[in-house]
C-alpha positions as CSV (number, residue, x, y, z in Angstrom):
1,X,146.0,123.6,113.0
2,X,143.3,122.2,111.1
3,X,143.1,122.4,107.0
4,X,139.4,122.4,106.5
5,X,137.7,122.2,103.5
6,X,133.5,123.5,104.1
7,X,131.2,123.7,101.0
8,X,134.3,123.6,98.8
9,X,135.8,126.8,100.5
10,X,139.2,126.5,102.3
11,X,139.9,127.3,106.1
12,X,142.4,126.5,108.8
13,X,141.7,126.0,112.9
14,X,142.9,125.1,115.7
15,X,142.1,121.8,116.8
16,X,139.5,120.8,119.6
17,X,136.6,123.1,117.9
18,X,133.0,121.9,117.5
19,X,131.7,122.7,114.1
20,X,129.0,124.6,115.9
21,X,132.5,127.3,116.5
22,X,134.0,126.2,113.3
23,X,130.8,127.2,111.3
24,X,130.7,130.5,113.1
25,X,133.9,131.7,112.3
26,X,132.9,131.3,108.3
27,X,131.3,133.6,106.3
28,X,128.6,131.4,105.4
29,X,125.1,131.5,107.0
30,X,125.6,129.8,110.3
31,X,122.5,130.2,111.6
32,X,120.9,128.0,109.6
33,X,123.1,125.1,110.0
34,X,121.5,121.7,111.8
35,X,124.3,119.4,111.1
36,X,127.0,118.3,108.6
37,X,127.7,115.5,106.3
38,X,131.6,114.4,107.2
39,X,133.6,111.5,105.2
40,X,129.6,110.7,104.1
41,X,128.2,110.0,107.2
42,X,126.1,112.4,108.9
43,X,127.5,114.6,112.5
44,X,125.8,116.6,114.9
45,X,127.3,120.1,115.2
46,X,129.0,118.9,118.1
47,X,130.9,117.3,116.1
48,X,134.8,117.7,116.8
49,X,137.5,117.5,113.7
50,X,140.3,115.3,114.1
51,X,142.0,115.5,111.3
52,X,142.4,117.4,107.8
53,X,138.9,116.7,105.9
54,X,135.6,117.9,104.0
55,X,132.9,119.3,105.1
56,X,129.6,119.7,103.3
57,X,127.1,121.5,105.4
58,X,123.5,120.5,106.4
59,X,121.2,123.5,106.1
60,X,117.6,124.4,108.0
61,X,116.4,124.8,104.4
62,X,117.2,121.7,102.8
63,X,115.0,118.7,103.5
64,X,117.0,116.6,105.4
65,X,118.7,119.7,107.8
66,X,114.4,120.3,107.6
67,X,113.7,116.9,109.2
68,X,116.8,117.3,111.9
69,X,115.3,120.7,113.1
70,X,111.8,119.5,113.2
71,X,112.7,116.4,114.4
72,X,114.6,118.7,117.8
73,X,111.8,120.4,117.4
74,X,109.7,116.9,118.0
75,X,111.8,116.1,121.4
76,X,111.5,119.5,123.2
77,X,107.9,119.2,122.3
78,X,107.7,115.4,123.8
79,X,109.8,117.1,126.8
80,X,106.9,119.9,127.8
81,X,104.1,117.2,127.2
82,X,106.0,115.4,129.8
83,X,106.1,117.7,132.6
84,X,103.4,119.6,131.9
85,X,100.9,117.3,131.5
86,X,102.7,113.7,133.0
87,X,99.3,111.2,132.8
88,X,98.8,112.9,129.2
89,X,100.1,110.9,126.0
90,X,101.4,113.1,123.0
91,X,100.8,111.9,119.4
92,X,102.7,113.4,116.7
93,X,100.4,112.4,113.6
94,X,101.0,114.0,110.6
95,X,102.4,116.6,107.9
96,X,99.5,119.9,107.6
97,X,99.7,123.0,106.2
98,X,103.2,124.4,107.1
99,X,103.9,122.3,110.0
100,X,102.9,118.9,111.9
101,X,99.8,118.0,113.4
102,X,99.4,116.9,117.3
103,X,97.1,115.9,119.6
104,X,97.7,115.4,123.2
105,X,95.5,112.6,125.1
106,X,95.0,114.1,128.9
107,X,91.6,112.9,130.0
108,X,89.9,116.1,128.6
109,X,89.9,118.7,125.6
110,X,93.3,120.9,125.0
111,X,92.5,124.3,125.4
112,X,94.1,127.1,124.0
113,X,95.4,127.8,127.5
114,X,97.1,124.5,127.6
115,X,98.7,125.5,124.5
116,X,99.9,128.8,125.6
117,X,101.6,127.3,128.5
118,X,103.1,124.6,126.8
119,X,105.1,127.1,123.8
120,X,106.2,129.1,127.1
121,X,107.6,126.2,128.6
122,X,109.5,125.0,125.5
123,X,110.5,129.0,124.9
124,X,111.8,128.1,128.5
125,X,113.8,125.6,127.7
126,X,115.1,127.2,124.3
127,X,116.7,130.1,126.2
128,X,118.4,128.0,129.1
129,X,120.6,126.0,126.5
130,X,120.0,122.6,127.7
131,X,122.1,120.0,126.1
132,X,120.6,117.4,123.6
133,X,122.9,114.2,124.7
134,X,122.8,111.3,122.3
135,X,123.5,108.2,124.5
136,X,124.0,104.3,124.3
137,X,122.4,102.2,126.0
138,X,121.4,98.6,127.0
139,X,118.4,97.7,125.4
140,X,116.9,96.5,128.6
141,X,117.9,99.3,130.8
142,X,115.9,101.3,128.1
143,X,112.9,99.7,128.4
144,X,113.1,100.0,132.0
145,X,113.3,103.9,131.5
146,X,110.3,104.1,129.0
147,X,108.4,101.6,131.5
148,X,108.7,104.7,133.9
149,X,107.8,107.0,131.1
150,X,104.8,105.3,130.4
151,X,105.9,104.7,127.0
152,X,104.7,101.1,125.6
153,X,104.6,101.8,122.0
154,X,108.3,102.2,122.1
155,X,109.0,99.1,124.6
156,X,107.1,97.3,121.7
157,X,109.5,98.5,119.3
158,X,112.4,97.8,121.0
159,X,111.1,94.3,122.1
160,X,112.3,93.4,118.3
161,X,115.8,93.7,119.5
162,X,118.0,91.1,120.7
163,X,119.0,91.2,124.4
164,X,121.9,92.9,124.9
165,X,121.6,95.1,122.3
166,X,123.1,98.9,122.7
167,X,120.1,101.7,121.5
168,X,120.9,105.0,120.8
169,X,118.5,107.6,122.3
170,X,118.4,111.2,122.9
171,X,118.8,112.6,126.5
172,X,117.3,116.0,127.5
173,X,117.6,116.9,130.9
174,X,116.6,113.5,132.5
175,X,113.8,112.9,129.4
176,X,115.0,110.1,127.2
177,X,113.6,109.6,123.7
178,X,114.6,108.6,120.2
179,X,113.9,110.4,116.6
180,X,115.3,108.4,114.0
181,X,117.6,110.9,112.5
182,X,120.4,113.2,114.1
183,X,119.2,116.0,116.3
184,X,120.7,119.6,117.2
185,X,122.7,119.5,120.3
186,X,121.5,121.5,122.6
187,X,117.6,123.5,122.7
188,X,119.2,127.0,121.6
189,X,119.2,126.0,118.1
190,X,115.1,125.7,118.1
191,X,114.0,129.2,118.4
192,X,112.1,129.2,115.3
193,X,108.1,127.7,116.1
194,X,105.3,128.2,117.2
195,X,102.0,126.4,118.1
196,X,98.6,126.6,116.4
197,X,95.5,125.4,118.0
198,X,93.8,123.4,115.8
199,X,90.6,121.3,117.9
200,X,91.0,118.4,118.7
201,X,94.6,119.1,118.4
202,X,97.3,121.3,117.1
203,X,99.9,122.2,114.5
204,X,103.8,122.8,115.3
205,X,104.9,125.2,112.7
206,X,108.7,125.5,111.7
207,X,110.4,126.9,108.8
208,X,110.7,125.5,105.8
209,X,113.0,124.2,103.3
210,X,112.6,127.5,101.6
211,X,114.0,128.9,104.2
212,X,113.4,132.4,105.1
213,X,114.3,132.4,109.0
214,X,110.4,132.8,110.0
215,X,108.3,130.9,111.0
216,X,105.1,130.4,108.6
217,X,101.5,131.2,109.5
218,X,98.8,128.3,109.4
219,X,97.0,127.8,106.0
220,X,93.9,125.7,106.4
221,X,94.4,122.3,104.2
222,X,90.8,120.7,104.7
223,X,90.8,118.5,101.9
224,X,93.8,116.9,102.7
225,X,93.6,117.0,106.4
226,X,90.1,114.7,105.8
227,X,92.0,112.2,104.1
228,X,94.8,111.8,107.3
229,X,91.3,112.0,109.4
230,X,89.4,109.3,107.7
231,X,92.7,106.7,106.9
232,X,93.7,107.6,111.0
233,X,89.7,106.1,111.5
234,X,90.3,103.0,109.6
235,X,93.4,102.4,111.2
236,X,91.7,102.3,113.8
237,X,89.2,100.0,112.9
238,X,91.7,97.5,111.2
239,X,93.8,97.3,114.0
240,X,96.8,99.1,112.5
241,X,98.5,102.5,113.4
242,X,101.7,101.7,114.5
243,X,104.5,99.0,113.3
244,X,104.2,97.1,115.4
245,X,100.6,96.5,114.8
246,X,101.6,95.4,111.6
247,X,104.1,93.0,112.6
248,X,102.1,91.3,114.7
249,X,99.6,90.8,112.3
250,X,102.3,89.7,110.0
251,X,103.7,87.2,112.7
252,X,100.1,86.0,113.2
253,X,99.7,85.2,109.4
254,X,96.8,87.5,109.1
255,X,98.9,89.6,106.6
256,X,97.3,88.0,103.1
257,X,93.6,89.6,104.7
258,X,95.3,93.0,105.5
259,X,96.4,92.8,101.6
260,X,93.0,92.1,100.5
261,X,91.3,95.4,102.7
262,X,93.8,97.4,101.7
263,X,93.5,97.2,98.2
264,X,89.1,97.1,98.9
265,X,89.6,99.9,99.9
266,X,91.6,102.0,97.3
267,X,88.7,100.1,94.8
268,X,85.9,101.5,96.8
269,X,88.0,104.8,96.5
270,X,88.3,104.6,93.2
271,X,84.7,102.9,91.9
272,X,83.6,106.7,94.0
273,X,85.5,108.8,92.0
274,X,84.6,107.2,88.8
275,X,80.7,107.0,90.0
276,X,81.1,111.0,90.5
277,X,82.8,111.6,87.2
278,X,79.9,109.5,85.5
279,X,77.3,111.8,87.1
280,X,78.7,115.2,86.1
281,X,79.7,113.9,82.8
282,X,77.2,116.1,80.9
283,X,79.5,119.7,82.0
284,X,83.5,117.9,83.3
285,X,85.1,115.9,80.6
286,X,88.2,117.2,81.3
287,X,89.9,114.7,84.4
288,X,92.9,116.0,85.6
289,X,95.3,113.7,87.5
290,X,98.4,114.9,89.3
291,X,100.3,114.1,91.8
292,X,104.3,114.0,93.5
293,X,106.9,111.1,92.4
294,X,106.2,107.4,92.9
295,X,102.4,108.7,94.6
296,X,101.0,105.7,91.9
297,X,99.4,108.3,89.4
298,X,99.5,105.6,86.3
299,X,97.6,102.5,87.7
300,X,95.1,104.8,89.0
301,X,94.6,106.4,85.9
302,X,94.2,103.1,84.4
303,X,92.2,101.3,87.5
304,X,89.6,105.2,87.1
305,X,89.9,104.1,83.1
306,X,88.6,100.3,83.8
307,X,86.1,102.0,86.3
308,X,84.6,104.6,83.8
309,X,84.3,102.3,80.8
310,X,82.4,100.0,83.6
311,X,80.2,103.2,83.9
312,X,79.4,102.9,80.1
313,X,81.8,105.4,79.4
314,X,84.9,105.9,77.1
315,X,87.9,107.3,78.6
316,X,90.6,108.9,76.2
317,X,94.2,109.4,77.4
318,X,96.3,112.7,76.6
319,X,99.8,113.0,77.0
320,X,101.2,116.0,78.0
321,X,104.6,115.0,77.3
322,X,103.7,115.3,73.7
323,X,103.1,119.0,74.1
324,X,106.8,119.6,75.4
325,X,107.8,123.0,73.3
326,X,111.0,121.8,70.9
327,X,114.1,121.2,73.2
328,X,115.8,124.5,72.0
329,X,112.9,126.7,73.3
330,X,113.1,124.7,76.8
331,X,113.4,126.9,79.7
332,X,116.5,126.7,82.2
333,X,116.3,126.3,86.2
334,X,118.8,128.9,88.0
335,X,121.9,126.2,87.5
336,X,121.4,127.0,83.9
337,X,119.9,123.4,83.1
338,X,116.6,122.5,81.2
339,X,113.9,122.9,83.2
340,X,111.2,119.8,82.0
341,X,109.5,120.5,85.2
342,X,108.8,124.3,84.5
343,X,104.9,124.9,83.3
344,X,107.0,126.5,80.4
345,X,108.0,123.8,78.9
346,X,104.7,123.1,77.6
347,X,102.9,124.8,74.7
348,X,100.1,126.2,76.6
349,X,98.7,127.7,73.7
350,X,98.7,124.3,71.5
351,X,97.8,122.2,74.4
352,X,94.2,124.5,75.1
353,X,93.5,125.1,72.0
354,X,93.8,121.2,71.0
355,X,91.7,120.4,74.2
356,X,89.1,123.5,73.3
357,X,88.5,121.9,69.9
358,X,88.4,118.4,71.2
359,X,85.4,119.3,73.4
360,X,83.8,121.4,70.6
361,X,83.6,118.2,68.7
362,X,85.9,119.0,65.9
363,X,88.7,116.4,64.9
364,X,92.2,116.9,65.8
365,X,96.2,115.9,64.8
366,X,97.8,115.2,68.2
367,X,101.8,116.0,68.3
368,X,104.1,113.4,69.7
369,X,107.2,114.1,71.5
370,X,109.9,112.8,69.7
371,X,112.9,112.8,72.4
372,X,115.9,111.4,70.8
373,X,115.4,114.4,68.6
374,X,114.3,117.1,71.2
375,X,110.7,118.2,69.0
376,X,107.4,117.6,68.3
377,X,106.2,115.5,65.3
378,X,103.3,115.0,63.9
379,X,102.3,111.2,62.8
380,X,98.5,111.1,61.6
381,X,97.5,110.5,65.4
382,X,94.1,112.0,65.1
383,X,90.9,112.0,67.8
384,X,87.6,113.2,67.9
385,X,85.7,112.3,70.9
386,X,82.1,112.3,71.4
387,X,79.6,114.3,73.5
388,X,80.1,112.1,76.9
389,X,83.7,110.7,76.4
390,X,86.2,111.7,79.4
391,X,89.9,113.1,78.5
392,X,91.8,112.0,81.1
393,X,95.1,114.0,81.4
394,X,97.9,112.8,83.7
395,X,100.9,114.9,84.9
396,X,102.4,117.2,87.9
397,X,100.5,120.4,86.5
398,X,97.3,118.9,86.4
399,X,96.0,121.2,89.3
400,X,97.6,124.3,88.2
401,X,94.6,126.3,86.6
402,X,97.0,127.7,84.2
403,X,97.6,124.9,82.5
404,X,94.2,124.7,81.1
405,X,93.2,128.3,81.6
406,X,90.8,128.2,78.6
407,X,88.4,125.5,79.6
408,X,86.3,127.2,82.5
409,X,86.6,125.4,86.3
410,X,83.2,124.0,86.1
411,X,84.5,121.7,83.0
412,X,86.9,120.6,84.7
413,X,87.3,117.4,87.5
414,X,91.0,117.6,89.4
415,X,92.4,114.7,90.9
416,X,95.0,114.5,93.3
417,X,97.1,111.5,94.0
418,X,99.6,111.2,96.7
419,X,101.0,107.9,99.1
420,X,100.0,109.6,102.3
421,X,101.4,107.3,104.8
422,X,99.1,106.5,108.1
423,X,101.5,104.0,109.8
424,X,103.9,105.8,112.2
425,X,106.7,103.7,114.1
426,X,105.5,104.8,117.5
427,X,103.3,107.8,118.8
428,X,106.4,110.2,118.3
429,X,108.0,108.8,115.4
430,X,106.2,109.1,112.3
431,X,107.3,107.8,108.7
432,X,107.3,110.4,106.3
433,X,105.0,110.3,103.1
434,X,108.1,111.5,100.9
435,X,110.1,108.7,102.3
436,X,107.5,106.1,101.4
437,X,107.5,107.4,98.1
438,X,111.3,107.6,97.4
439,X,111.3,103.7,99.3
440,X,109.1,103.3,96.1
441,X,110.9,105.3,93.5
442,X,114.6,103.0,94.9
443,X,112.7,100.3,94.4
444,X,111.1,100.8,90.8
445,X,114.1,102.9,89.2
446,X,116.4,99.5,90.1
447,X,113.7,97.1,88.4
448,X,112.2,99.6,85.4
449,X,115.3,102.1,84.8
450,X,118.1,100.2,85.2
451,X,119.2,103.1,88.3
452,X,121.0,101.7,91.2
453,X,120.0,103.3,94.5
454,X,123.1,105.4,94.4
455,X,121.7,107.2,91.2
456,X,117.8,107.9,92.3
457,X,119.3,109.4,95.8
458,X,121.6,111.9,93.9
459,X,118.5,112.8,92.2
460,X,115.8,112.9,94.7
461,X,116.6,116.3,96.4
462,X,116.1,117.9,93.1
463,X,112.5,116.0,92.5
464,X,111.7,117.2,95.6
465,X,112.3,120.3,95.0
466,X,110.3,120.0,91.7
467,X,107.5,118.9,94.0
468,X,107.5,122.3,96.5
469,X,107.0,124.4,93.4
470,X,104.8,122.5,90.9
471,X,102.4,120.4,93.0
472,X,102.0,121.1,96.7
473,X,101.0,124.7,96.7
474,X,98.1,123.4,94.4
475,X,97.1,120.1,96.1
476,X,93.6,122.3,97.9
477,X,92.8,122.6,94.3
478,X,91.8,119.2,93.8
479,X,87.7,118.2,93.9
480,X,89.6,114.7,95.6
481,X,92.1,113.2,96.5
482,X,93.3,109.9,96.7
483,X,95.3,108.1,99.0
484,X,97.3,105.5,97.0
485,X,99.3,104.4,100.8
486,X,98.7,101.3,101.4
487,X,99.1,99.8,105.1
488,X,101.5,97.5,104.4
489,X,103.8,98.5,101.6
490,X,106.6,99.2,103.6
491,X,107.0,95.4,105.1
492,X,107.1,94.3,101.0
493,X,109.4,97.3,99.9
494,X,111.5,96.7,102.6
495,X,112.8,92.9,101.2
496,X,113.5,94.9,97.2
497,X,114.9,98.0,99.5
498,X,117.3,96.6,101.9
499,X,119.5,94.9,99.2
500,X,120.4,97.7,97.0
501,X,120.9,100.0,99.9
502,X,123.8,97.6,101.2
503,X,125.3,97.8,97.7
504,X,126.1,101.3,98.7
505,X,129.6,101.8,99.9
506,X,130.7,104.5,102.4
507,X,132.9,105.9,100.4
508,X,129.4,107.3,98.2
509,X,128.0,110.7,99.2
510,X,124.5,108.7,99.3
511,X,125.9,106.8,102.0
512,X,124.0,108.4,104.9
513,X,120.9,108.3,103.4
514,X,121.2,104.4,103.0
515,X,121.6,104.2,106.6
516,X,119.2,106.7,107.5
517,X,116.2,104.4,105.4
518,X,117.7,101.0,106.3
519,X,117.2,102.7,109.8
520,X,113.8,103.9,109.0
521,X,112.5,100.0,107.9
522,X,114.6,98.1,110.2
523,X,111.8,97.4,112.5
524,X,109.6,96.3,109.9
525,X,108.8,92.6,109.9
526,X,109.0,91.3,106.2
527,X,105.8,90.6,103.9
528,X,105.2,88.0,101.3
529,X,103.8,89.5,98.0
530,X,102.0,86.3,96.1
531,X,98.8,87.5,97.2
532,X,99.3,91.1,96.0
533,X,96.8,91.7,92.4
534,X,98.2,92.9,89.9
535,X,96.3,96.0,89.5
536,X,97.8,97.1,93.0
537,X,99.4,100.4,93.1
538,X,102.1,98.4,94.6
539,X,102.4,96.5,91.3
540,X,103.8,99.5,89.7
541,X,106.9,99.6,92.1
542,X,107.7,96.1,92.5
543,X,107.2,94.4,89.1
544,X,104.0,92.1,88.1
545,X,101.5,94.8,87.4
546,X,99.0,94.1,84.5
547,X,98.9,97.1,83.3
548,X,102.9,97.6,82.6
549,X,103.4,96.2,78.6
């Protein structure tokens, strides 16, 4: 017998059990599980225990057991493509709405019959059981495979291996691909999707990490599903979709003129923003900037500041921290900790009426946030703006109407800033916007914060979750948004990223998610920085930015 210790809750069993078995023999919530974290590296629930040890289960709902099941749910999908439609190429592009968007490339328009027959054929293949086999295998016996497959984008990526090399890759009844993460073991687990037709493509919906077992319906996201439209256009037009695009262009010494279109381009971005703010001046002062973690909120507000004053106008800057309520009135999360995240930790009340009388014209006593001390002080910091100054206000509420509910929607211009990454690693493997972001957060905490890697990925899951239920459900709200990716961020982060990941020993709980980014930017050629300005959003994460003091 086995002495096993799951989610801090003792059990015995025989030996020889999968965890799959071992899981369903608990009293916890089986069905959800995608996988498990063992002696902190990650296991499929095939999985077999060998000995007495911990377990810490990997849940459907959580945002890594999210990306394993979508991830499944990516490889059946590839597998149906395949058969159904074997001269068509599938592209797996980006996050929208609840799910991911597709297109499929077969010569003529996807119709909603095409659809229909491909969710019957995955259904098919859900309720036969089919094994998900994770293999090794010779690099160049690979390539040979995906040569029949018709798959260059991933002969290209494997190309940056050395011969000889052993890959990984997932088997599924005779259709080999890879996903960068752990899948399920065998197709039963992926009953939960379905397919929406969205011309010219398509959106596979799944659960989500507020996991409810069902399967969401489609809520249109136009704004933001522009901005993946018109960044997938200039990728297009620069030459860059995939990584190994960008390593070429790297290898060709082309990189320092990729730098300098890239960041033309988030100044055109911006220089349009800050013309539209200009011409509505006369009715919306009030500029409201939000945005997720690391998304580069602070040198835009200060690039959009520049801009504006270049506009003849005279931006003012409100905190928001410094309308915290006093630490004792702080609401707690359901752990029973202080919830800084919650819209109630702000004094609505004071914040509104401050902003209402600012507008008015009349002169007012800002507070400031004393922290040490956990309350609000007041210093002699006063402001009265005149008739065409800006207030620009920066923080994760920003597009939340309640946090300025007295100051009508008409005086009011909402910004929304996220990195939302249009480089993929191949046409099925895309790179996650979150994970560019919390490359950039690893990055910055080490050099501004004085956090080791170890310490910002404890945190990260509970940012994220700060994310779902103060920003994202209010990102349509925006009149813009701006993209602050950049095309080639990931081959400079990766040179800051890769050595503080290796300072993380096995024996840490953040151990598998080191390997699972090192993973992610392996492939990534590295990038000099010199030529990077210093107002790049970039700036903020890797040191050198002008506007830090």
């Amino acid at each position: 017998m086995l002495d096993l210790v799951i989610d801090g809750e003792k059990y015995s069993f025989p030996k020889g059990m999968e965890l799959s078995e071992i899981f369903s023999k608990t009293d916890l919530p089986n069905n959800k599980f995608v996988a498990a974290v063992v002696e902190n590296e990650l296991v499929r629930l095939n999985f077999i225990p060998e000995d007495d040890i911990e377990i810490k289960s990997i849940s459907r709902g959580e945002e890594l057991g999210n990306r394993i099941y979508r991830r499944s749910l990516f490889l059946l999908l590839a597998k149906a493509v395949y058969e159904l439609f074997p001269d068509s190429r599938l592209k797996i592009e980006h996050s929208l709405s609840n799910g991911i968007y597709c297109e499929i490339f077969k010569g003529k328009p996807l119709t909603r019959h095409d659809l229909k027959k491909l969710k019957i054929r995955m259904s098919k293949y859900v309720e036969k059981d089919i094994e998900i086999k994770k293999e090794l295998m010779d690099k160049n016996e690979l390539i040979e495979i995906y040569q029949d497959q018709g798959f260059q984008d991933k002969i290209d990526i494997l190309s940056e291996k050395p011969d000889g090399e052993k890959v990984e890759v997932y088997n599924l009844d005779g259709y080999y691909d890879y996903f960068y993460y752990e899948l399920l073991p065998s197709t039963r687990y992926l009953d939960k999707f379905d397919l929406h037709y969205s011309l010219p493509g398509f959106v596979l919906l799944f659960p989500q990490q507020i996991d409810s077992g069902k399967v969401p319906e489609f809520v249109d996201s136009p704004k933001l599903a522009n901005i993946f439209i018109d960044y997938e256009r200039l990728g297009e037009i620069i030459g860059v979709g995939y990584v190994n695009d960008l390593n070429n262009i790297i290898r060709e010494d082309d990189g320092e003129e990729l730098i300098r279109i890239s960041e033309a381009i988030h100044e055109k971005n911006i220089t349009k923003i800050a013309d539209n703010i200009y011409d509505e001046i006369d009715t919306r002062r009030v500029i409201l900037i939000a945005g997720p973690s690391s998304s580069g909120k602070t040198t835009f507000s200060h690039r959009l500041a520049t801009h504006l004053r270049i506009d003849g106008l005279k931006p003012v800057n409100i905190s928001i921290d410094d309308y915290f309520v006093n630490r004792d009135e702080t609401p707690l999360d359901k752990d029973g900790n202080l919830d800084f995240e919650a819209l109630e930790a702000i004094d609505l009340e004071l914040f509104n009426d401050h902003l209402l009388r600012l507008l008015q014209g009349e002169r007012v006593e800002l507070p400031e946030y004393n922290f040490e001390t956990g309350k609000r002080e007041y210093n002699g910091n006063y402001l009265q703006i005149e008739d065409d100054q800006p207030i620009l206000i920066e923080g994760i509420h920003g597009l939340n109407e309640r946090l300025t509910e007295v100051i009508p929607k008409n005086h009011k211009y909402k910004i929304y800033v996220s990195a939302l990454t249009q480089l993929n690693m191949d046409y099925h493997n895309r790179i996650p916007t979150s994970d560019t972001r919390f490359i950039r957060r690893i990055v910055r905490d080490h050099k501004y914060r004085g956090h080791d890697a170890e310490t910002t990925i404890d945190w990260w899951p509970k940012v994220r979750k700060g994310e779902e239920k103060n920003i994202f459900p209010y990102q349509e709200n925006a009149d813009v948004i701006f993209n602050s990716a950049l095309i080639y961020e990931l081959a400079v982060l990766k040179k800051h990223l890769i050595p503080l990941l290796d300072r993380i020993d096995k024996s840490s709980p953040a151990y598998y998610e080191a390997v699972r980014l090192k993973e992610l930017v392996e492939p990534i050629v590295p990038m000099p920085e010199l030529t990077i300005p210093p107002i790049s959003v970039l700036r903020e994460f890797i040191g050198g930015n002008s506007y830090r003091r």
